[in-house]
N, CA, C and O atoms as CSV, one atom per row, in Angstrom:
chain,resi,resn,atom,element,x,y,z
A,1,UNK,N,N,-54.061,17.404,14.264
A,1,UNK,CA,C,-53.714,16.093,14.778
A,1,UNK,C,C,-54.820,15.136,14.352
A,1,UNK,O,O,-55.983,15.541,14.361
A,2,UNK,N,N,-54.504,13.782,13.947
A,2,UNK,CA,C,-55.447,13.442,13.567
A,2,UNK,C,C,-55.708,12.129,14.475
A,2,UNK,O,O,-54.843,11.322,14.814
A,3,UNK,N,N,-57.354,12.080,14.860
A,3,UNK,CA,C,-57.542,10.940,15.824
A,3,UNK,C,C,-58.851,9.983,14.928
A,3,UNK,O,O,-59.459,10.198,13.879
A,4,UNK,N,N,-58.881,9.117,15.720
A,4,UNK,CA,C,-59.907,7.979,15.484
A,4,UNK,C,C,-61.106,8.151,14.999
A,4,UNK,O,O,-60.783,9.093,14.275
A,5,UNK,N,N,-62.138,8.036,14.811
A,5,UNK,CA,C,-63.371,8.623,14.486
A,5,UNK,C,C,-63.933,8.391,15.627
A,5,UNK,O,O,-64.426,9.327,16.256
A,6,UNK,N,N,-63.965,7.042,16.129
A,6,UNK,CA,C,-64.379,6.614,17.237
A,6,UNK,C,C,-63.893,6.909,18.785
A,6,UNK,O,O,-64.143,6.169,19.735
A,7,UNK,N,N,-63.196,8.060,18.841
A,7,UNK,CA,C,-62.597,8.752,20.099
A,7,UNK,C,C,-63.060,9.779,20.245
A,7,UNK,O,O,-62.959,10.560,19.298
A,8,UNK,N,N,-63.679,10.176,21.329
A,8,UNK,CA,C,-64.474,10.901,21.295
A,8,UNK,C,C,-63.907,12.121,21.755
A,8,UNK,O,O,-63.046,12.292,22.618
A,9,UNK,N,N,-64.619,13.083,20.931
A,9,UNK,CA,C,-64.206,14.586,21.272
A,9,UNK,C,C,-64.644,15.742,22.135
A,9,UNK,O,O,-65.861,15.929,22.173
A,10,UNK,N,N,-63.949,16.474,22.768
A,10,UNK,CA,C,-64.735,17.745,23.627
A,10,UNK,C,C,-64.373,18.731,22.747
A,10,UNK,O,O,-63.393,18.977,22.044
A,11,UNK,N,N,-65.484,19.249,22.991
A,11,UNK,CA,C,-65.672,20.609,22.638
A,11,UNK,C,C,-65.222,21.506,23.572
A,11,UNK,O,O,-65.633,21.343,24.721
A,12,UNK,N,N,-64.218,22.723,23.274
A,12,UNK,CA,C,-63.333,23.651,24.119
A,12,UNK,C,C,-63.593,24.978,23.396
A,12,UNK,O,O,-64.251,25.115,22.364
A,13,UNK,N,N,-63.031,25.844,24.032
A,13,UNK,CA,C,-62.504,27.275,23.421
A,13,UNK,C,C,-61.836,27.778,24.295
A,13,UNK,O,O,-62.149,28.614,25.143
A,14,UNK,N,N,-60.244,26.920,23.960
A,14,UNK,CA,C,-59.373,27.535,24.650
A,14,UNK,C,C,-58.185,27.888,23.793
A,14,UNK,O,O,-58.239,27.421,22.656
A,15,UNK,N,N,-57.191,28.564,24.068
A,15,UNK,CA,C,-55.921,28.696,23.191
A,15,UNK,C,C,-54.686,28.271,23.891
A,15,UNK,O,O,-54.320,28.121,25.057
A,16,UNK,N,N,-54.048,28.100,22.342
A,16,UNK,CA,C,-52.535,27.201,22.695
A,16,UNK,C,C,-51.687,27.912,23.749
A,16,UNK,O,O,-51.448,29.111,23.603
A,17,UNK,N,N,-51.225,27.249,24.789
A,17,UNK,CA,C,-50.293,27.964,26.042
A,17,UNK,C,C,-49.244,27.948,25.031
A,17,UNK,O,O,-48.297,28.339,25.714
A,18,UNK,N,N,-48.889,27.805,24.145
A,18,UNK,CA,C,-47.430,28.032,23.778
A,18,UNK,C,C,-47.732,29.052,22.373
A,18,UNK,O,O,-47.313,30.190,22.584
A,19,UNK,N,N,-48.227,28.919,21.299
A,19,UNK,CA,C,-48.857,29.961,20.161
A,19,UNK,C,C,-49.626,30.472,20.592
A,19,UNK,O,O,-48.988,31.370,21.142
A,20,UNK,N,N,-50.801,30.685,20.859
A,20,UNK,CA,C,-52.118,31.183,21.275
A,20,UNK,C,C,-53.270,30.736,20.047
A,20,UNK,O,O,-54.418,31.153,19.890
A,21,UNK,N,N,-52.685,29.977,19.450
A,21,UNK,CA,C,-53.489,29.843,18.323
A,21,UNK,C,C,-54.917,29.044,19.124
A,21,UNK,O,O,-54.905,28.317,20.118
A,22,UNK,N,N,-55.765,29.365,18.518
A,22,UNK,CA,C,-57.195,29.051,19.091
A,22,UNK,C,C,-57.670,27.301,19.216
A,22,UNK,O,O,-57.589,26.644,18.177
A,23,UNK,N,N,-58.070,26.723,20.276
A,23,UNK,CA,C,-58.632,25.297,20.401
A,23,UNK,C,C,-59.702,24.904,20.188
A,23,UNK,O,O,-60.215,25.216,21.263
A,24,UNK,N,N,-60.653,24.348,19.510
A,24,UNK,CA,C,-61.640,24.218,19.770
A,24,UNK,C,C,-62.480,22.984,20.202
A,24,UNK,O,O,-63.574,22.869,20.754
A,25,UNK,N,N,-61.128,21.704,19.529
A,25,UNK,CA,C,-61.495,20.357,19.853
A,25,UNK,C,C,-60.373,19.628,20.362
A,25,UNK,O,O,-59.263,19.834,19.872
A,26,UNK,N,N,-60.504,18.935,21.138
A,26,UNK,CA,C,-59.898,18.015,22.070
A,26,UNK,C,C,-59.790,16.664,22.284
A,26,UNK,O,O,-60.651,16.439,23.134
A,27,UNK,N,N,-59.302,15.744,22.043
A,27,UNK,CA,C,-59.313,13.978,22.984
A,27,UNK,C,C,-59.252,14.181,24.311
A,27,UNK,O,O,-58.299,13.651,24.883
A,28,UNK,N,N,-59.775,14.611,24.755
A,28,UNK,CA,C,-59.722,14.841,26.735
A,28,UNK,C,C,-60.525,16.148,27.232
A,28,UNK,O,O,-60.617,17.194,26.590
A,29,UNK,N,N,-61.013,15.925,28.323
A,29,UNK,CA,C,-61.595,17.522,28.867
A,29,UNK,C,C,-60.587,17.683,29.889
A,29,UNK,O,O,-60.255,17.105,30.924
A,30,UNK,N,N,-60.080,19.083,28.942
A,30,UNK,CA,C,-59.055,19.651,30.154
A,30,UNK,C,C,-59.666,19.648,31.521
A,30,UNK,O,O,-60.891,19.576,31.621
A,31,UNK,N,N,-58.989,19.713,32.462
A,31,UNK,CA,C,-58.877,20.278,33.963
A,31,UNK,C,C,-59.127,21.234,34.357
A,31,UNK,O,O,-59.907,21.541,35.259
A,32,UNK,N,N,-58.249,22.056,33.486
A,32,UNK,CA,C,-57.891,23.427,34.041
A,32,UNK,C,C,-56.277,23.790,34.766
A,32,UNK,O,O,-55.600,24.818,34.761
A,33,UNK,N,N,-56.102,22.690,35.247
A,33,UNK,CA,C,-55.039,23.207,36.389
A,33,UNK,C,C,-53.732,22.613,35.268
A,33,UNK,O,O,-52.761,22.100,35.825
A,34,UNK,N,N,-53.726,22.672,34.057
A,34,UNK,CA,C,-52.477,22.287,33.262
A,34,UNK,C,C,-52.526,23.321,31.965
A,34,UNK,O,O,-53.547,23.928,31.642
A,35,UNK,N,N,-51.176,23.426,31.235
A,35,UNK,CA,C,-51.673,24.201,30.236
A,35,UNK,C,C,-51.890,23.287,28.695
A,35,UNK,O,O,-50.926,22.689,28.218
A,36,UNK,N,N,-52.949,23.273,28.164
A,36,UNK,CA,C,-53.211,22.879,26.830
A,36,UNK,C,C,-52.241,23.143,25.426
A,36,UNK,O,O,-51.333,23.975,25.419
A,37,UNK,N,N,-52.501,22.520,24.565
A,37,UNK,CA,C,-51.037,22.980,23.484
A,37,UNK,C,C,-52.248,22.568,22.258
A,37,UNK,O,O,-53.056,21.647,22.375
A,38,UNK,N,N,-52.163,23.272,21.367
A,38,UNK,CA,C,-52.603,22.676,19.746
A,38,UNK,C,C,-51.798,21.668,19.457
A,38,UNK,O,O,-50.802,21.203,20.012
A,39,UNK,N,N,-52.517,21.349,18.294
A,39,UNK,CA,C,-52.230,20.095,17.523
A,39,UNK,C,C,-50.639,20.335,16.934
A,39,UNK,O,O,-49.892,19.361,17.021
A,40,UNK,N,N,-50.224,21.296,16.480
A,40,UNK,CA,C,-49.038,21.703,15.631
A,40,UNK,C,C,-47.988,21.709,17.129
A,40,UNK,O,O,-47.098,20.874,17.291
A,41,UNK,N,N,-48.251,22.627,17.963
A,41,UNK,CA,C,-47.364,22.482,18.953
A,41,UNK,C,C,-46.989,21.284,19.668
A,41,UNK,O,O,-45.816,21.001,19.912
A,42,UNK,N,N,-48.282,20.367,20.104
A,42,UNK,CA,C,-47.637,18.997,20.346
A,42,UNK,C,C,-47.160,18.446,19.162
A,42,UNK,O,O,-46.024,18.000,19.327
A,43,UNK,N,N,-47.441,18.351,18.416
A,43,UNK,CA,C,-46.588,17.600,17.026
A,43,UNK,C,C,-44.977,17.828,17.245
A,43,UNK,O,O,-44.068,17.018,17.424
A,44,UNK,N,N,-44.990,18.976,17.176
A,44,UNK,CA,C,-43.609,19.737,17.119
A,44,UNK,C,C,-42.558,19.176,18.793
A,44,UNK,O,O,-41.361,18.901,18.864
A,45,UNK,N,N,-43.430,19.184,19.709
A,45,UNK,CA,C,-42.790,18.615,20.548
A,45,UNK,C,C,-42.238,17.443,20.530
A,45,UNK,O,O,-41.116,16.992,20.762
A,46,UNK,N,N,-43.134,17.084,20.245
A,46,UNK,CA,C,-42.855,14.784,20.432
A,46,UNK,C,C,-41.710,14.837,19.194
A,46,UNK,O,O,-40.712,14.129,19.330
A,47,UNK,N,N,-41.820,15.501,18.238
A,47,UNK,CA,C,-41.222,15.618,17.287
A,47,UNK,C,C,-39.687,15.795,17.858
A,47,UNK,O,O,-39.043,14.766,18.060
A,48,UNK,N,N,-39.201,16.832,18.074
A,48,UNK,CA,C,-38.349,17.617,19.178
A,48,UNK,C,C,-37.572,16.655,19.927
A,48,UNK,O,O,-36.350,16.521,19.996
A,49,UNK,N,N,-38.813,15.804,20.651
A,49,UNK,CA,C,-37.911,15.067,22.004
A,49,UNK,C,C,-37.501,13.556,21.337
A,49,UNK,O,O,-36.517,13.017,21.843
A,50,UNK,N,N,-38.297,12.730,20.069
A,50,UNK,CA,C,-37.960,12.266,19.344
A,50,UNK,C,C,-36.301,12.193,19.342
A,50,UNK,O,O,-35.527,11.542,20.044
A,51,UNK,N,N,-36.062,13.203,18.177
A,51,UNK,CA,C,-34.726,13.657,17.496
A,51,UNK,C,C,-33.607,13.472,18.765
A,51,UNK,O,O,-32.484,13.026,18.531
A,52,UNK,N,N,-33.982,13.815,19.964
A,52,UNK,CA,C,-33.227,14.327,21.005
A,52,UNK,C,C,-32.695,13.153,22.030
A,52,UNK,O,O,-31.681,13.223,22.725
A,53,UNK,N,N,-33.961,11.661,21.930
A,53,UNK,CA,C,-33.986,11.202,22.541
A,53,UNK,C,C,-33.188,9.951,22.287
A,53,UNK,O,O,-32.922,9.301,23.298
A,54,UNK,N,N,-32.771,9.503,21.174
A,54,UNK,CA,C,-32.370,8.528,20.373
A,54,UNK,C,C,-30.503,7.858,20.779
A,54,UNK,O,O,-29.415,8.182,20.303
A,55,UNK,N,N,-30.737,7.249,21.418
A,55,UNK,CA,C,-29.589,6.632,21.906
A,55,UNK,C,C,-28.658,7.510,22.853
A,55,UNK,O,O,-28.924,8.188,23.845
A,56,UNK,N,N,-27.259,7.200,22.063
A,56,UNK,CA,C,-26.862,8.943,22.574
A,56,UNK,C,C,-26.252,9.267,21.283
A,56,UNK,O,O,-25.025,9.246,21.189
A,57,UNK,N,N,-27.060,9.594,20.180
A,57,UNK,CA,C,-26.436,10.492,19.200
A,57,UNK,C,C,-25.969,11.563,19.486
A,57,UNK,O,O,-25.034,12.155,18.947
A,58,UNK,N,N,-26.704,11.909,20.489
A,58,UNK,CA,C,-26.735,13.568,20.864
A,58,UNK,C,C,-25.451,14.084,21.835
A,58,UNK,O,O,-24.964,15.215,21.835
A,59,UNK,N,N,-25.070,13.008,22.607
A,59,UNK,CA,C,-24.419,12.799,23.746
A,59,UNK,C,C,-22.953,12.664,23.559
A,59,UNK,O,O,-22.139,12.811,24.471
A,60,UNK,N,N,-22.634,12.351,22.223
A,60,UNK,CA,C,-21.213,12.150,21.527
A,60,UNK,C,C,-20.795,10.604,22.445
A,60,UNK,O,O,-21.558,10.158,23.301
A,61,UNK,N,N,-19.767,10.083,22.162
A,61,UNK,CA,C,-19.564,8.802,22.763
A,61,UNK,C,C,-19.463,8.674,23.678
A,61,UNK,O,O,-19.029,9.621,24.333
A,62,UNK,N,N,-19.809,7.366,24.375
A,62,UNK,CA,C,-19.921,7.053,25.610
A,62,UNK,C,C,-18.610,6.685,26.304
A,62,UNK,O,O,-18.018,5.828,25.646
A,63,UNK,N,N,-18.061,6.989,27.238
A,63,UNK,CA,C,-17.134,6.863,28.336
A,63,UNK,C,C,-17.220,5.488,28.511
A,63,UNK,O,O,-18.261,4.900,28.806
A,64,UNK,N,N,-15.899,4.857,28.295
A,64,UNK,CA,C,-15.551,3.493,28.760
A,64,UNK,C,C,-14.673,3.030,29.630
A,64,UNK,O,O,-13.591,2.841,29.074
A,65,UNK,N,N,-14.670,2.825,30.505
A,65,UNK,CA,C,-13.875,1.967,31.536
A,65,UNK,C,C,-12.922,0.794,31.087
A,65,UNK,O,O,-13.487,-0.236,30.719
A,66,UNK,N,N,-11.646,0.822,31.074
A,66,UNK,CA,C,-10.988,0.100,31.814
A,66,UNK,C,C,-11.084,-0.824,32.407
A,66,UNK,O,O,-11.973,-0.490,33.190
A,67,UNK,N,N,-10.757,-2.086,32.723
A,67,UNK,CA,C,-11.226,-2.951,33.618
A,67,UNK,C,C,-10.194,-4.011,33.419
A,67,UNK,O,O,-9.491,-3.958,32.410
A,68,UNK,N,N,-10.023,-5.082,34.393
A,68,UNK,CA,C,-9.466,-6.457,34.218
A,68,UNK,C,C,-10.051,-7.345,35.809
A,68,UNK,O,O,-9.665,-7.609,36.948
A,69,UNK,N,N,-11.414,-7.559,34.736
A,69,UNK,CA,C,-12.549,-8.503,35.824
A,69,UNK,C,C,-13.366,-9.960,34.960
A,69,UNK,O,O,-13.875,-10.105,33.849
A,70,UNK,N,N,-13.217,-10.568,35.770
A,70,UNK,CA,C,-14.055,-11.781,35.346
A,70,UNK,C,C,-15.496,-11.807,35.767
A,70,UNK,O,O,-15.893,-11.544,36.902
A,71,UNK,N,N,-16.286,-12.170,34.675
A,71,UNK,CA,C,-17.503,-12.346,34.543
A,71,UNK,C,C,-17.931,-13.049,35.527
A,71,UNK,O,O,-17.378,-14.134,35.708
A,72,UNK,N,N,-19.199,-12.569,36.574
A,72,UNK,CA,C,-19.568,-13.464,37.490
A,72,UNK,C,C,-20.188,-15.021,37.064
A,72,UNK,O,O,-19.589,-16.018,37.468
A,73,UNK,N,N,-20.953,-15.103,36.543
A,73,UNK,CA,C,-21.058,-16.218,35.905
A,73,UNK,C,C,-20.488,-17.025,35.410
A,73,UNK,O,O,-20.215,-18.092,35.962
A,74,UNK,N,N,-20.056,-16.606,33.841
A,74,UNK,CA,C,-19.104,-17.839,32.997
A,74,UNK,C,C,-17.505,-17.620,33.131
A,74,UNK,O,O,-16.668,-18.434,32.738
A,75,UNK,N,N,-17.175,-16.156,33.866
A,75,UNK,CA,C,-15.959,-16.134,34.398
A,75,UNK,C,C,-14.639,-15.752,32.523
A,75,UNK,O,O,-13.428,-15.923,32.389
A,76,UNK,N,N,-15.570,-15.297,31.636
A,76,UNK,CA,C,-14.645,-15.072,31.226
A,76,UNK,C,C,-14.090,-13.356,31.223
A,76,UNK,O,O,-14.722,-12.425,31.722
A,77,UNK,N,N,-13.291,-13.295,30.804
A,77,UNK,CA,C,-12.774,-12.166,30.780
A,77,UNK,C,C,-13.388,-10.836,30.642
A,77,UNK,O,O,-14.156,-10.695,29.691
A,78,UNK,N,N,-13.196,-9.894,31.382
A,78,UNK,CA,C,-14.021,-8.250,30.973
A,78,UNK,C,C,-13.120,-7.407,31.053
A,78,UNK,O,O,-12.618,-7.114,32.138
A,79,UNK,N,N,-12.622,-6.675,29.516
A,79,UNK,CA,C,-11.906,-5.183,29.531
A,79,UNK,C,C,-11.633,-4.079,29.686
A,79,UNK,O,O,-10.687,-3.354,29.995
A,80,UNK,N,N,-13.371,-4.045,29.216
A,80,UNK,CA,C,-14.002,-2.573,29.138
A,80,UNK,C,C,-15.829,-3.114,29.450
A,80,UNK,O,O,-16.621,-4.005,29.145
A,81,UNK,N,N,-15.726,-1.810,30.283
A,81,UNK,CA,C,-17.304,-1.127,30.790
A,81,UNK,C,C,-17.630,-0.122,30.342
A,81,UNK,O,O,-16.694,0.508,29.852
A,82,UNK,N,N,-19.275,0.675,30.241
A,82,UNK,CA,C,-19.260,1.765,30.509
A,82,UNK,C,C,-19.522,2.407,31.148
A,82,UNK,O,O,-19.770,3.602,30.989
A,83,UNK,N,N,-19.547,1.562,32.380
A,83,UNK,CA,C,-19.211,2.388,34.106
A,83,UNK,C,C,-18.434,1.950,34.613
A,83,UNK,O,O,-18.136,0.866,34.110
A,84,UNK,N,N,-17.610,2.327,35.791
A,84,UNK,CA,C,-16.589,2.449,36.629
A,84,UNK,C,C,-17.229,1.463,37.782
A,84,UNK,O,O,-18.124,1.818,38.548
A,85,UNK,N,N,-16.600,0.132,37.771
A,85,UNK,CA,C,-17.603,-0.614,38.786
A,85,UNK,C,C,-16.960,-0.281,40.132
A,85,UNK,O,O,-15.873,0.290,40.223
A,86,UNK,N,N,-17.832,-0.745,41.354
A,86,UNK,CA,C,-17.550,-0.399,41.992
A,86,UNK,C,C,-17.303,-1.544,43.779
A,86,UNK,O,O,-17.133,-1.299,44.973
A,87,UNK,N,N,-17.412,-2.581,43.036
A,87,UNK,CA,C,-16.920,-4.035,43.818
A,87,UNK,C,C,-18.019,-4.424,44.727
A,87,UNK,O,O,-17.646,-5.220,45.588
A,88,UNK,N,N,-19.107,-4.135,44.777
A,88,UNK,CA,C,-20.165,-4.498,45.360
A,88,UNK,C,C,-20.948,-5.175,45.107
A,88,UNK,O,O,-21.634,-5.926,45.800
A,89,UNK,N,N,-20.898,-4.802,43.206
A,89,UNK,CA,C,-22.156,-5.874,42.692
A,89,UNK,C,C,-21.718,-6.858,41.713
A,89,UNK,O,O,-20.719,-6.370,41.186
A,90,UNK,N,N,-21.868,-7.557,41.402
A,90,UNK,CA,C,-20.957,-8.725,40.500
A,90,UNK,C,C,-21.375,-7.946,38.677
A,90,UNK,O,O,-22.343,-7.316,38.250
A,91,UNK,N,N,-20.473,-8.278,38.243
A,91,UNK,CA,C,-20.269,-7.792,37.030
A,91,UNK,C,C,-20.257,-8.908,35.863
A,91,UNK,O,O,-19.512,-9.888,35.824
A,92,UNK,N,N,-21.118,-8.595,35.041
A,92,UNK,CA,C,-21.030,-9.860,33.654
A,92,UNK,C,C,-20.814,-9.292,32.527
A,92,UNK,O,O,-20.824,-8.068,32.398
A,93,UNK,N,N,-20.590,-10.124,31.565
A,93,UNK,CA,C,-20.217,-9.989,30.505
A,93,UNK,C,C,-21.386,-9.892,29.774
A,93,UNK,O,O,-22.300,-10.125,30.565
A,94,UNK,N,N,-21.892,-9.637,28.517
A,94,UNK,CA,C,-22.820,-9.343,27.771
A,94,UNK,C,C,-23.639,-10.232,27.243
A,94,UNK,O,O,-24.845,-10.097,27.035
A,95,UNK,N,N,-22.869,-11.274,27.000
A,95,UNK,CA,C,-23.994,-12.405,27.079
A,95,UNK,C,C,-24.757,-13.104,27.935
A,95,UNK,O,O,-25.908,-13.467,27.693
A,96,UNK,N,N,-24.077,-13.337,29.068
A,96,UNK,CA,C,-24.704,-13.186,30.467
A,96,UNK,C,C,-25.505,-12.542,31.436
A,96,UNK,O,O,-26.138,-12.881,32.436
A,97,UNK,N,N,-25.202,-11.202,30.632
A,97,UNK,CA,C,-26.320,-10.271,31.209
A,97,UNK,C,C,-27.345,-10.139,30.194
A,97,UNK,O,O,-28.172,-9.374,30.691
A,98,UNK,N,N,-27.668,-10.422,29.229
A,98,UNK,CA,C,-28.510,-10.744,28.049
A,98,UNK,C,C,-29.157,-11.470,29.040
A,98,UNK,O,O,-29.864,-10.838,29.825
A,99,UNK,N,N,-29.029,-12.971,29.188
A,99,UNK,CA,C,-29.687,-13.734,29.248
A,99,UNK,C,C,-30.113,-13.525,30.339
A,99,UNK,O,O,-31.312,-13.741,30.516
A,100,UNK,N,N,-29.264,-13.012,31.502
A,100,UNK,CA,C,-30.367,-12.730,32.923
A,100,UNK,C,C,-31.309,-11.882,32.650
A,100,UNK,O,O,-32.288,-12.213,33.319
A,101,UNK,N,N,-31.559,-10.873,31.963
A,101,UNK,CA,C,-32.484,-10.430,31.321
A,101,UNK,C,C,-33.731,-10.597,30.732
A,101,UNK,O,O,-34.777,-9.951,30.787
A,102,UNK,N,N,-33.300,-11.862,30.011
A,102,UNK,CA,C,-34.602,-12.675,28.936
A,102,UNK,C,C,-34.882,-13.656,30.356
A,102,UNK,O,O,-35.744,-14.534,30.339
């Protein structure tokens, strides 16, 4: 893994909880009470949850609702959601909820 020059390092000798491959340097002084990972194994993770995490590629398409509701605000028309509202909270349209947003 590669870090800063200017971040400073501990010195360890511990091994990877997931390979066992050997540690010797660190950005942090472990605890103890967590388990440590090498450089390749966290790589591989973030890597991992990356790929996994990305919209919903993963998730296949999203479920859409039905609807015939007017936008609380500008009151125009709404067809489709992709939740099932549930008459409690006022519902907008996408540009409207954009902008309550910004």
């Amino acid at each position: 893994m590669a870090y800063n020059n200017d971040k400073q390092m501990f010195a360890v000798d511990l091994s990877c909880a997931k390979c066992g491959n050997h540690i010797s340097q660190l950005p942090f002084q472990p605890s103890g009470d967590r388990p440590v990972y090498c450089a390749d194994c966290n790589r591989a993770f973030r890597q991992n949850n990356r790929n996994n995490n990305r919209g919903n590629f993963n998730r296949g398409p999203r479920q859409m609702f039905q609807v015939d509701l007017k936008c609380a605000d500008c009151g125009i028309a709404i067809t489709e959601l992709p939740f099932q509202p549930t008459g409690d909270k006022p519902v907008y349209c996408r540009a409207c909820l954009q902008a309550k947003r910004a």
